[in-house]
Each structure stands twice: as C-alpha cells, then as structure tokens.
Short mmCIF file of the C-alpha atoms (twelve columns), coordinates in Angstrom:
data_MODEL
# 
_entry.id   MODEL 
# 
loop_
_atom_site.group_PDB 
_atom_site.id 
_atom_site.type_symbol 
_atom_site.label_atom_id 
_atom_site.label_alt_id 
_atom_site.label_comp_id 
_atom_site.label_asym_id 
_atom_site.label_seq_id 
_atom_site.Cartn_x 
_atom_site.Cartn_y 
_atom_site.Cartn_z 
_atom_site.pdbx_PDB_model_num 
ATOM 1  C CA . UNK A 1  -1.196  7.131   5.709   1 
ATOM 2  C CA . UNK A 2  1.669   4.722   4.823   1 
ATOM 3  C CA . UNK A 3  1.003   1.603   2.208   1 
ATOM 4  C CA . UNK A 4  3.158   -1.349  2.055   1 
ATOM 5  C CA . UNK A 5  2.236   -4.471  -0.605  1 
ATOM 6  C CA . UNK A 6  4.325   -7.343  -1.155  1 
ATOM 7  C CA . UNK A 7  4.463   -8.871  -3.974  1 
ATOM 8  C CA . UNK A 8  4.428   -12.255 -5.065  1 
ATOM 9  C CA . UNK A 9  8.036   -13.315 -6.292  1 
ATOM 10 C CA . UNK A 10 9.879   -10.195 -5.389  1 
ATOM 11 C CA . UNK A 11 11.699  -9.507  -2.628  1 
ATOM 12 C CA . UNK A 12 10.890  -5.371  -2.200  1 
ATOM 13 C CA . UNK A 13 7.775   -4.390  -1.039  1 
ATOM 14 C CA . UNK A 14 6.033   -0.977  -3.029  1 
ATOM 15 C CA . UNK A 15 5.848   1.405   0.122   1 
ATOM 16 C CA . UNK A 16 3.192   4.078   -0.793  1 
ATOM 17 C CA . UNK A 17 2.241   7.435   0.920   1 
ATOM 18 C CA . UNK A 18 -1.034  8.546   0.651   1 
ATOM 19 C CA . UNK A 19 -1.116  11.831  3.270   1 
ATOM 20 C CA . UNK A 20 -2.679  12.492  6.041   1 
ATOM 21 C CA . UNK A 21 -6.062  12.847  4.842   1 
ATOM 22 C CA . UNK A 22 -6.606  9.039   2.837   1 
ATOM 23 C CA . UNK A 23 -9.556  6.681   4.120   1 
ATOM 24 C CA . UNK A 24 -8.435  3.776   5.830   1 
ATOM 25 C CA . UNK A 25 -11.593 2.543   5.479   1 
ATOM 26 C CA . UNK A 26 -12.357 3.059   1.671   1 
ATOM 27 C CA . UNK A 27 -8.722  1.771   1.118   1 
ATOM 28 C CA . UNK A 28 -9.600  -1.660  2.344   1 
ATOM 29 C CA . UNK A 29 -12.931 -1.760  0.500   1 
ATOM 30 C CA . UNK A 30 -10.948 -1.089  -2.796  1 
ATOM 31 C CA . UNK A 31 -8.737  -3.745  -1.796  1 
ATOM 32 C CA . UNK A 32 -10.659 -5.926  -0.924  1 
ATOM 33 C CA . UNK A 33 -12.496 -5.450  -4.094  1 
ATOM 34 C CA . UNK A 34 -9.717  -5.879  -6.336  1 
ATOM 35 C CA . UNK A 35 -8.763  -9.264  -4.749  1 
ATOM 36 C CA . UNK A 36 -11.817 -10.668 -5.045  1 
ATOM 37 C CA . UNK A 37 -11.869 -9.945  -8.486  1 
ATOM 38 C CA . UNK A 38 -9.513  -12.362 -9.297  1 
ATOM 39 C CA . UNK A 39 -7.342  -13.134 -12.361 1 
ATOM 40 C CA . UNK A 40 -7.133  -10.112 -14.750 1 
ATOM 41 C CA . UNK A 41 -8.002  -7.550  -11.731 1 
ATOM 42 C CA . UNK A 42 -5.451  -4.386  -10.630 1 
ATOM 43 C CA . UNK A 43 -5.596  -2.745  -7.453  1 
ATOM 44 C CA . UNK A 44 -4.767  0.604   -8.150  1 
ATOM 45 C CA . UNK A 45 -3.120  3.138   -5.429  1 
ATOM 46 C CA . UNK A 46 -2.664  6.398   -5.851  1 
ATOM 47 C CA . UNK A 47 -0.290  8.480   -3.471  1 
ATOM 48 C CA . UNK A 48 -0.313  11.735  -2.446  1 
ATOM 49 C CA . UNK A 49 1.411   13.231  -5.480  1 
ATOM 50 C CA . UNK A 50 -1.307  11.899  -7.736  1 
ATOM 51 C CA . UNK A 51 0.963   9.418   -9.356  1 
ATOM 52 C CA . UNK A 52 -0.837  5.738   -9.954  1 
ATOM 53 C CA . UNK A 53 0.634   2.743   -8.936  1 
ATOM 54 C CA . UNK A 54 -1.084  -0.689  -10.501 1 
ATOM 55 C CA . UNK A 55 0.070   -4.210  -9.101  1 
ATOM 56 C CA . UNK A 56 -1.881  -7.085  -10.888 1 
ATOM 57 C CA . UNK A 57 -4.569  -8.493  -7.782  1 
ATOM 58 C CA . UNK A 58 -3.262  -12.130 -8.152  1 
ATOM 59 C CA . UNK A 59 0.517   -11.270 -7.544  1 
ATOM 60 C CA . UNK A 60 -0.312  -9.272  -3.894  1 
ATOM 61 C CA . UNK A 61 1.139   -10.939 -1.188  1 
ATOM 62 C CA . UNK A 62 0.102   -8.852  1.780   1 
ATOM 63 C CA . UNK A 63 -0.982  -5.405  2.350   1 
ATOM 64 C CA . UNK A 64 -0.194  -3.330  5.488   1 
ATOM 65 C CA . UNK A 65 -2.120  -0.048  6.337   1 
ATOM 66 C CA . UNK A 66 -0.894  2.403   9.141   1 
ATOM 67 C CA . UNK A 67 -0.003  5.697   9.731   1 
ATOM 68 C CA . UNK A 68 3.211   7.075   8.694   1 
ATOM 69 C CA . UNK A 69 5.589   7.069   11.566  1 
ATOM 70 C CA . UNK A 70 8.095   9.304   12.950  1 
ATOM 71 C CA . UNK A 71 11.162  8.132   10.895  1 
ATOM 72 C CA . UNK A 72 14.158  8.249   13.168  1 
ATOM 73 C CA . UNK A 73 18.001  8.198   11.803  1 
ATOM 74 C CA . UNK A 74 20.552  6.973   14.699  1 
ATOM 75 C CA . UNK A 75 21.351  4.951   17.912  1 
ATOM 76 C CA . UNK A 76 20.788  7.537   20.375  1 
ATOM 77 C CA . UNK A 77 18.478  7.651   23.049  1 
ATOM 78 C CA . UNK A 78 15.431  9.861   23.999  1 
# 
C-alpha cells in the first residue's frame, strides 16, 4: 500500500510504502487519531523496511491511501 502526506508549507509530499500486507483500515484509525489530537500530536508511519517516519499532526495537509500502482517509464502504447 502506497502513502502520500502533504505537508503544510512544503512543496514535496513524503510518499511512503507500506507492502502489500498494511491495513487500510487501521491506517486511517491511526490517522485519524493523531489529527484529532491536535497541537503537540505525531502521526507516525512506518514503511515496509521498518524505518519510522514522524510528521507533526498540525502541519498534515492531506493524506492519500491506495495501492501501489504499476509504475510505467515511457510514451508507448499497450
């Protein structure tokens, strides 16, 4: 499963990868958690190589859950 955040101020967005086998579900419940926390929460991700990735609550933007996609290099046609 692919995570993107944006953050508030900053023009990238953190793009995380999680694996096949993360909870959509318990993802959103964790975020979801962490935002309505407030001022001094951190929503804390951690990807599929175990590293942790903490972005203060109060600077995230927008979160978008999918699945990771075929990623495709080229202008030809199938």
């Amino acid at each position: 499963m692919d995570v993107k955040i944006g953050v508030l101020h900053t023009p990238k967005e953190i793009d995380i990868d999680l694996g096949d086998e993360a909870d959509a579900d318990k993802l959103v419940a964790d975020i979801e958690a962490a935002l309505a926390g407030g001022e001094g929460k951190v929503l804390w991700v951690i990807d599929r190589r175990g590293r942790k990735v903490g972005i203060p609550a109060a600077k995230v933007a927008y979160v978008e859950i999918g699945a990771v996609a075929d990623r495709r290099v080229g202008f030809g046609s199938h």
